[in-house]
NULO-835491 format. One record per residue (C-alpha): x, y, z. Coordinates in steps of 0.02 Angstrom, whole numbers, padded with zeros to 5 digits, always signed. Each point is the difference from the previous one (the first is absolute). Example, Ala and Ser with C-alpha at 12.3 -4.5 7.8 and 13.67 -1.06 7.14 Angstrom:
% NULO-835491
+00615-00225+00390;+00069+00172-00033;
This chain:
% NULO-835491
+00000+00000+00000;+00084+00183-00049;+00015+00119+00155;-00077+00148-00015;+00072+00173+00051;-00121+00104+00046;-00008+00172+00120;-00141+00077+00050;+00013+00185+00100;-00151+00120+00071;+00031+00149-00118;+00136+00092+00118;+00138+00110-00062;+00183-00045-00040;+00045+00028+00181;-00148-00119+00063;+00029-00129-00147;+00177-00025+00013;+00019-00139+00082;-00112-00104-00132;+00090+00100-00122;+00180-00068+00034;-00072-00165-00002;-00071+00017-00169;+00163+00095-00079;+00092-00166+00072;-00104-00100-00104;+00023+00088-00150;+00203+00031+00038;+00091+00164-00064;+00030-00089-00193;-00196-00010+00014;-00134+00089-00111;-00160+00076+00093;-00174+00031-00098;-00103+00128+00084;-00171-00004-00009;-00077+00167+00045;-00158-00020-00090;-00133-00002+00125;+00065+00200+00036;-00049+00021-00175;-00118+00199-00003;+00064+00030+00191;+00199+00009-00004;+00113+00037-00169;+00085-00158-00013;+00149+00094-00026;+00007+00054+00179;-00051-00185+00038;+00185-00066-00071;+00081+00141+00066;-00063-00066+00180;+00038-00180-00043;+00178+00035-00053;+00022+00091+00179;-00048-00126+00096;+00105-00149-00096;+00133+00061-00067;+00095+00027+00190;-00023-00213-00006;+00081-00029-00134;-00140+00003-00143;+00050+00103-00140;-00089-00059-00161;-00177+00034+00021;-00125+00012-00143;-00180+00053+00023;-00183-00050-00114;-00123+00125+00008;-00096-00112-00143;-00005-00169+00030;-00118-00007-00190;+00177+00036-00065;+00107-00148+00062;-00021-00195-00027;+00034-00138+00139;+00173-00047-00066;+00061+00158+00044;-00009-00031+00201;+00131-00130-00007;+00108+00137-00045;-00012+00068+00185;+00044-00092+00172;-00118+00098+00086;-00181+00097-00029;-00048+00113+00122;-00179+00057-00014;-00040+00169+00092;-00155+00095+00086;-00136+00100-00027;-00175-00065-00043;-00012-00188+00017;-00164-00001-00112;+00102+00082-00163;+00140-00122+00034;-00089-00142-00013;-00108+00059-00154;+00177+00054-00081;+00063-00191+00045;-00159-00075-00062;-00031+00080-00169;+00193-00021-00046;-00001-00181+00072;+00146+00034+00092;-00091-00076+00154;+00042-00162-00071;+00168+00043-00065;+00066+00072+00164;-00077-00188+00092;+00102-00096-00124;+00140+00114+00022;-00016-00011+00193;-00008-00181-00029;+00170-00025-00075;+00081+00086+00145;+00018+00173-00041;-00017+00128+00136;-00159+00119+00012;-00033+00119+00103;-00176+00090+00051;+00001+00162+00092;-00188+00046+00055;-00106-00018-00136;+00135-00112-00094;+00009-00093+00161;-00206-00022+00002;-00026-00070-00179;+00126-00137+00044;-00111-00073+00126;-00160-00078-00040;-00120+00129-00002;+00021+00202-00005;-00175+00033+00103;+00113+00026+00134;+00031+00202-00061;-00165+00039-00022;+00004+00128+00150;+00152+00095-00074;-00024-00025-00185;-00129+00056-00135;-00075-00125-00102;-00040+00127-00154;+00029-00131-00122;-00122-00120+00081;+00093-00149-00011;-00093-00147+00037;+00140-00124-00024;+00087+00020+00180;+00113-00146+00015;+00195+00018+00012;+00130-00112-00083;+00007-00089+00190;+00178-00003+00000;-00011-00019+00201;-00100-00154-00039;-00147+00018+00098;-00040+00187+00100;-00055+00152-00062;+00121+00147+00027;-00041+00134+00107;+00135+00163-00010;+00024+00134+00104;-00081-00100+00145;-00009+00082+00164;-00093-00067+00166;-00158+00120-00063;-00010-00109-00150;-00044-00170+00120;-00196+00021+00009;+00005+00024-00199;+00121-00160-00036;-00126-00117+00119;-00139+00069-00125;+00092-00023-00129;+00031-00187+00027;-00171-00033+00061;-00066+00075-00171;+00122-00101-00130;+00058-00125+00112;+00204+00033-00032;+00128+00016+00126;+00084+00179-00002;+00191+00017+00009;+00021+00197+00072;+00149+00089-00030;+00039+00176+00085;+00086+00140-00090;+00154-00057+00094;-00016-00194-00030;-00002-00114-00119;-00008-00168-00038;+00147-00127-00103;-00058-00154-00082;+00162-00098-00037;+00050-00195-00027;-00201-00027+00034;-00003+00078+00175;-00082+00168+00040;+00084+00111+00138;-00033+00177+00069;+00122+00130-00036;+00011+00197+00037;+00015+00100+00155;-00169-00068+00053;-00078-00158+00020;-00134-00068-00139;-00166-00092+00019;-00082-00122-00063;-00193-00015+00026;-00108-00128-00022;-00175-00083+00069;+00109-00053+00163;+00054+00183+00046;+00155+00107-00017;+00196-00048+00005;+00155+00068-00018;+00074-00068-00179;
């Protein structure tokens, strides 16, 4: 069975990330290529500004050759194998998936996760990775109406729920009682690793997982 490499972080900054960060640019290694994916920021940040942030935060480990899609309509499947690592960014989960969906690059970026490259979601890139994306529906707009909720389940299982905090505990219970999936909650300052088929917190504070039983500490 391939090993996946997967990191999933709350939607923090560079200084709040960084730990998940150096874990990911370790995966890829300095020789490594990086695809940025800052599409679901596309009509509320220029994506310019968007690599000019990404090449901030990895360039001081080591990560150097960084490309970035804005289009994924533009670029077939083969291309990914050109990169050791994709690294899908914020901003509304609902456009992200819509983007992924209509390009079919749900299914490329599963097969690609598959043969052991390294992804990485960051808030709403970390939601569509999980099995369902209901989980922002108290911070995001659904203006496209997207009926088609389900993630490319790369955590195998939960739902991901970003920038959790403790206020967010009386809306995950709901949540699970309404589509009966267990909720892995990450904080702006945590994260979670999925590596050599185990899943482990990460960050400067503990994650959750949630589930019919209760709460624990991932």
């Amino acid at each position: 069975m391939t090993c996946m490499r997967i990191v999933l972080a709350g939607g923090g900054g560079a200084n709040d990330s960084r730990p998940l960060d150096e874990i990911f640019a370790g995966w890829i290694d300095s020789q490594g290529r990086l695809l940025y994916l800052p599409i679901a920021l596309r009509g509320i940040r220029p994506f310019e500004s968007c690599l000019e942030w990404m090449t901030s935060t990895f360039t001081p480990l080591g990560i150097t050759d960084i490309t970035m899609w804005t289009d994924l309509s533009e670029h077939r499947e083969s291309e990914l194998d050109e990169f050791d690592g994709v690294y899908i960014g914020g901003g509304n989960t609902y456009s992200l998936l819509a983007q992924l969906q209509v390009s079919g690059f749900d299914g490329y970026l599963i097969a690609y996760a598959t043969r052991g490259k390294a992804i990485y979601g960051g808030s709403a890139g970390a939601a569509v990775l999980g099995r369902d994306i209901r989980t922002v529906m108290h911070i995001d707009r659904n203006d496209l109406g997207i009926t088609e909720t389900m993630g490319l389940d790369l955590a195998k299982g939960p739902a991901i729920w970003p920038h959790y905090g403790p206020q967010d505990d009386d809306l995950i219970h709901s949540y699970i009682r309404q589509y009966q999936l267990p909720v892995l909650a990450i904080s702006e300052r945590s994260g979670i690793v999925i590596e050599n088929a185990e899943l482990r917190g990460a960050g400067f504070e503990p994650a959750f997982r949630f589930d019919g039983r209760g709460k624990s500490e991932v």
